[in-house]
N, C-alpha and C positions, 0 to 999 in steps of 0.2 A: 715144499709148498709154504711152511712157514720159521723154518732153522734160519736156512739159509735167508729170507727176503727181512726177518726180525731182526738178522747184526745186520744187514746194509740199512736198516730203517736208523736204527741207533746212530751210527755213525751220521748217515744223512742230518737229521735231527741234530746234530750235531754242530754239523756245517761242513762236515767235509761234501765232495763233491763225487756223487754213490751213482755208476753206468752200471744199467741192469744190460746186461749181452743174454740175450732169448731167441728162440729158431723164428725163421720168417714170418710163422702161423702165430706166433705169442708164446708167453709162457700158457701155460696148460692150467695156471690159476684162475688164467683173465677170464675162463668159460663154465666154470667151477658153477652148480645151483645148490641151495637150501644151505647145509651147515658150512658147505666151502663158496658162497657167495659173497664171504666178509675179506676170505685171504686177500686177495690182491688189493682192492681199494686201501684196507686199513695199512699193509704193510710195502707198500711200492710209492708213497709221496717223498715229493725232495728229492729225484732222481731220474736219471733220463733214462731212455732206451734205445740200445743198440740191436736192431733185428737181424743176425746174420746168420748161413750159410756155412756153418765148420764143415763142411761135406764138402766145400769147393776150397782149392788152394787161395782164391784170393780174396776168401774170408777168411780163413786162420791166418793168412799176411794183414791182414786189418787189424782184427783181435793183438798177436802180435805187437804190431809195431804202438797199439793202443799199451799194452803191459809195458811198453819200453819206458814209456812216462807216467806208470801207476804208482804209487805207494804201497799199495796192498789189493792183493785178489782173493777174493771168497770163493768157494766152492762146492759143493752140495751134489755131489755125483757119488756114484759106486765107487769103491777104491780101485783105482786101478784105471776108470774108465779113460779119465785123461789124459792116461799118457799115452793113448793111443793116437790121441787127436794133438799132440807134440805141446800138450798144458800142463804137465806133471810138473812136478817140484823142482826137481833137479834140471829138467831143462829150461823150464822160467831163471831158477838161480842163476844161472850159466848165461843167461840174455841178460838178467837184471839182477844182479848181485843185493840191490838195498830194495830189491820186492819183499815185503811181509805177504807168506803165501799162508792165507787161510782154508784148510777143509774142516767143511764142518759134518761129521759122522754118525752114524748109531752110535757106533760101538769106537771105544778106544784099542790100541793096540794089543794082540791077546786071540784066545779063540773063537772070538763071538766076533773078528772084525771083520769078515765077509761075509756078514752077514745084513739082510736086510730087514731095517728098522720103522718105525711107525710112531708117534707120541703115545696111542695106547698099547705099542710091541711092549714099548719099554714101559709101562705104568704099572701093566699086568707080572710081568717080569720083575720087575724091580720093585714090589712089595706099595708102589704108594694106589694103587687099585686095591688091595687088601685096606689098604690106614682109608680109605674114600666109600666103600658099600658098605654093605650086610655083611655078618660074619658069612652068612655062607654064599654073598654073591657078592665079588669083587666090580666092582666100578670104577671108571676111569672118570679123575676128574674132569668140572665140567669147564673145562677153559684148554687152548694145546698150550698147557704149563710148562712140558718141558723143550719143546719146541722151542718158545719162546726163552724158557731159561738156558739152552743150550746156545742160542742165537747172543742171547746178552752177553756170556762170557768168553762164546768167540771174540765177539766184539770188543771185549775188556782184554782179551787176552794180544790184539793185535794192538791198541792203543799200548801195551807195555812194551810189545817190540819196535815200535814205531820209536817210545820213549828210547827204549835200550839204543838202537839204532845211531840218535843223535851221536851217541859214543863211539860205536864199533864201526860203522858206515855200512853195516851189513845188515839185510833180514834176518827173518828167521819163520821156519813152519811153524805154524799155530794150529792143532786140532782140538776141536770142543766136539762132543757128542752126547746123544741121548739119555745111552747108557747110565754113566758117570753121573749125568747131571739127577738122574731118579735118584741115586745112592747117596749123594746126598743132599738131595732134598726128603729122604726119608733117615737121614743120616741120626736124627734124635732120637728116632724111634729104637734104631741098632745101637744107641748107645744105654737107653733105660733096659734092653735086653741084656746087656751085658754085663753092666752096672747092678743092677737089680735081681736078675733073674728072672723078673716076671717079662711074659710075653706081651706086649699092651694093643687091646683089642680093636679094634674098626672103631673110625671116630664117629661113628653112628652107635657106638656103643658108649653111654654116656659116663665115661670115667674120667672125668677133664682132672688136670692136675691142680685145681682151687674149688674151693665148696661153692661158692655161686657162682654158677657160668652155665646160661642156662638160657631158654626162651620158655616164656609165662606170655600168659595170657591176659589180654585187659576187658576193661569195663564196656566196650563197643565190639566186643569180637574182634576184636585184631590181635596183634601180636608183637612184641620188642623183647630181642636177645640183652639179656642185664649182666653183666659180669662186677664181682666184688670181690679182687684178685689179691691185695695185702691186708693185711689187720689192719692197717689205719682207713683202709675203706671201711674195713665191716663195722671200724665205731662211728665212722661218719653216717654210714647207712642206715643202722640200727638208732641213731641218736635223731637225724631227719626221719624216717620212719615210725616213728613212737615206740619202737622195739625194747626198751631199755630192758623187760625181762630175757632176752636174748645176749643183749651186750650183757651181760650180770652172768650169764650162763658158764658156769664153768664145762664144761662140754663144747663150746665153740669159741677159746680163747682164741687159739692159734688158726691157720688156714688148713694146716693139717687135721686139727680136730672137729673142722667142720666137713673138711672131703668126708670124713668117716659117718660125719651124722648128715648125712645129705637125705637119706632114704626120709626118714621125719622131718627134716629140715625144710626141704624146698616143699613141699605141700603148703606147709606152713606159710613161707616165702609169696609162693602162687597167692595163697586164701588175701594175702595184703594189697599186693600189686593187684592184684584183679578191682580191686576197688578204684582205680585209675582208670583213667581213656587211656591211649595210647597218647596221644598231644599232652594232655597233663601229664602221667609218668615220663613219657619224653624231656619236657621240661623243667621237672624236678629235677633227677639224674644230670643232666646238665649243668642246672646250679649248685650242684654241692659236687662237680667233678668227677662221676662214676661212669664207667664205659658202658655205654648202649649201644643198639643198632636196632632201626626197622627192619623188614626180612624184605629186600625186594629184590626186583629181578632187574636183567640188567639192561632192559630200556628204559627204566625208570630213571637210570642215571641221567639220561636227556632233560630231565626236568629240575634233577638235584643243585638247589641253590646253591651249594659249596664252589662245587664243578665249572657252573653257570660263570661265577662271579670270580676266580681264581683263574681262568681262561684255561681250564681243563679240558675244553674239547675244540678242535678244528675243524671249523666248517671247509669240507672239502669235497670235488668234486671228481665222478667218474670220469673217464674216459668216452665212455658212452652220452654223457650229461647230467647223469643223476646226480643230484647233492644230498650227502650225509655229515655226519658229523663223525671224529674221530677223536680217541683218546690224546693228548700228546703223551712223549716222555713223560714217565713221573719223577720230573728233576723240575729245580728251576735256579737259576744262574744268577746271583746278583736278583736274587728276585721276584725275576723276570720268568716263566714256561719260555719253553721252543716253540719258535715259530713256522707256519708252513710254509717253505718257498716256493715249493710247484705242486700242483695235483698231480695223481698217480698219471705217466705216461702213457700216451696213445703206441701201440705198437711203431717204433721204428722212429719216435718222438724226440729228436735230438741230435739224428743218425747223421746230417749235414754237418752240424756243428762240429760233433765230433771227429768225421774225418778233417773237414777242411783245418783243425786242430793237430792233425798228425802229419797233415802235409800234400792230402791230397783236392787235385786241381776240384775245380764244380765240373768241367766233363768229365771228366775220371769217375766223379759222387754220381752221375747222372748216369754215365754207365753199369756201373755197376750196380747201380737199381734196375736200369731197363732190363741186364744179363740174370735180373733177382738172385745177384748175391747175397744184398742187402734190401732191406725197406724203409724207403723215408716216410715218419710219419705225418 
């Protein structure tokens, strides 16, 4: 729902040239309500749709002869499930020797690989729902993080074969999965365990690895996260802050000795900053270069000047006719963000072009709609 449709966004995004193959009815995103009402608009722009029929022979002859002039195929099924329907690895290679065959999985190879996966199977499994709640209630962060990062490095991982290729003239299989991608993305945390000994607690539990890093409270009842992460911040800080008893403190020379004096420390810290709005602390921190943040949520970003003015989001358009706006890439080329070439596809939205591209006649395309092989969108 979002592995697999996050590399073909990438690539899209890109510029390559991303055919989503989905059953007659759609993909099963396009119907999704409340928290899966974002899948599909956000991650299906820049790409067409092919609506086919694998249950009939002359739609896996379409798909087919479609692979014959692919560069690389994504896949997101159960292992195994493909090659039933004549789409496994080894018989694409055998058609198309220079296809980059992508699956994208739970689980990588091992005991857990038939097994089925989830963004929060794996959060809760793989220890980053432990580093995200309570110590004693694990939660799953609130984004599909690893969805989305298991889709990224699919995708990274086919751009290398694609690269290799130019060499060898041959593909190669590419699998990215769930699993992996939780381990490490929690991968820091297994290293301060081992390295240290000490076990390090839910990041709800406030033991950050620098003495201010923190959210205080201001002069209007609001609120801004303030982080002061090297020595040379904390004398900039304490020097714009009138703190010099502080900067003078032998007890908070280093970053270390102030993680330790935190429990006294940030009371302290708070009683200062409170004497700010949030716009004025805002704009102080700013001028003397110290990391802030407002706490907001994430429709708020719709208004965020940065965003606004840097062409961070694309006005784009349902299927249906709805218009939203969506994140691009966080890259920009020369510059320049990615731009949107197509809105997310109508069911079956392309299905023309793309046969009369592999060679078949318009009664042929026309048949095999009327036979609902296929669907033109």
């Amino acid at each position: 729902m979002v592995m697999g449709p996050s590399c073909g966004l990438a690539l899209a995004d890109l510029g390559a040239d991303v055919i989503k193959v989905e059953p007659l009815e759609g993909d099963n995103t396009r119907k999704l309500l409340a928290a899966g009402a974002g899948f599909f608009p956000v991650f299906n722009r820049n790409k067409k749709s092919l609506a086919v029929d694998l249950k009939r022979t002359e739609g896996r002859d379409i798909v087919h002869r479609l692979i014959d002039t692919a560069d690389a195929l994504t896949e997101n099924f159960r292992p195994g499930a493909l090659d039933k329907l004549g789409f496994g690895h080894e018989a694409l290679a055998r058609r198309n020797p220079r296809l980059v065959y992508c699956s994208l999985k739970g689980f990588l190879d091992g005991p857990y690989q038939h097994r089925a996966a989830l963004d929060e199977v794996v959060q809760m499994m793989g220890g980053l729902a432990y580093m995200t709640g309570l110590p004693d209630r694990p939660l799953r962060a609130g984004s599909s993080v690893v969805d989305i990062m298991g889709g990224t490095f699919a995708a990274l991982g086919i751009v290398a074969a694609l690269r290799e290729r130019e060499t060898t003239g041959r593909g190669r299989l590419v699998t990215s999965a769930l699993f992996e991608s939780t381990a490490y993305l929690v991968a820091q945390h297994i290293a301060q365990f081992e390295l240290t000994g000490e076990a390090p607690p839910p990041m709800s539990v406030k033991r950050p690895a620098w003495g201010i890093y923190d959210i205080f409270e201001t002069a209007d009842a609001d609120r801004l996260f303030v982080g002061v992460v090297t020595d040379t911040q904390w004398v900039i800080f304490c020097r714009d802050f009138g703190l010099a008893d502080l900067a003078d403190d032998a007890r908070l020379r280093a970053n270390g000795d102030r993680v330790r004096e935190r429990a006294w420390l940030l009371p302290r810290l708070a009683e200062v900053l409170k004497k700010y709005t949030k716009e004025e602390l805002a704009a102080k921190l700013e001028a003397i270069g110290l990391p802030f943040a407002p706490i907001s949520k994430p429709w708020d970003l719709l208004d965020d000047p940065h965003l606004k003015a840097s062409g961070g989001f694309l006005e784009t358009r349902t299927p249906g006719g709805k218009s939203f706006h969506a994140p691009t890439l966080p890259l920009a080329l020369d510059g320049k963000r990615l731009p949107k070439r197509s809105d997310p596809p109508a069911i079956g939205e392309g299905s023309r072009e793309l046969l009369s591209g592999i060679g078949y006649s318009t009664g042929e395309i026309d048949a095999l709609a009327k036979e609902r092989v296929i669907v033109l969108g």
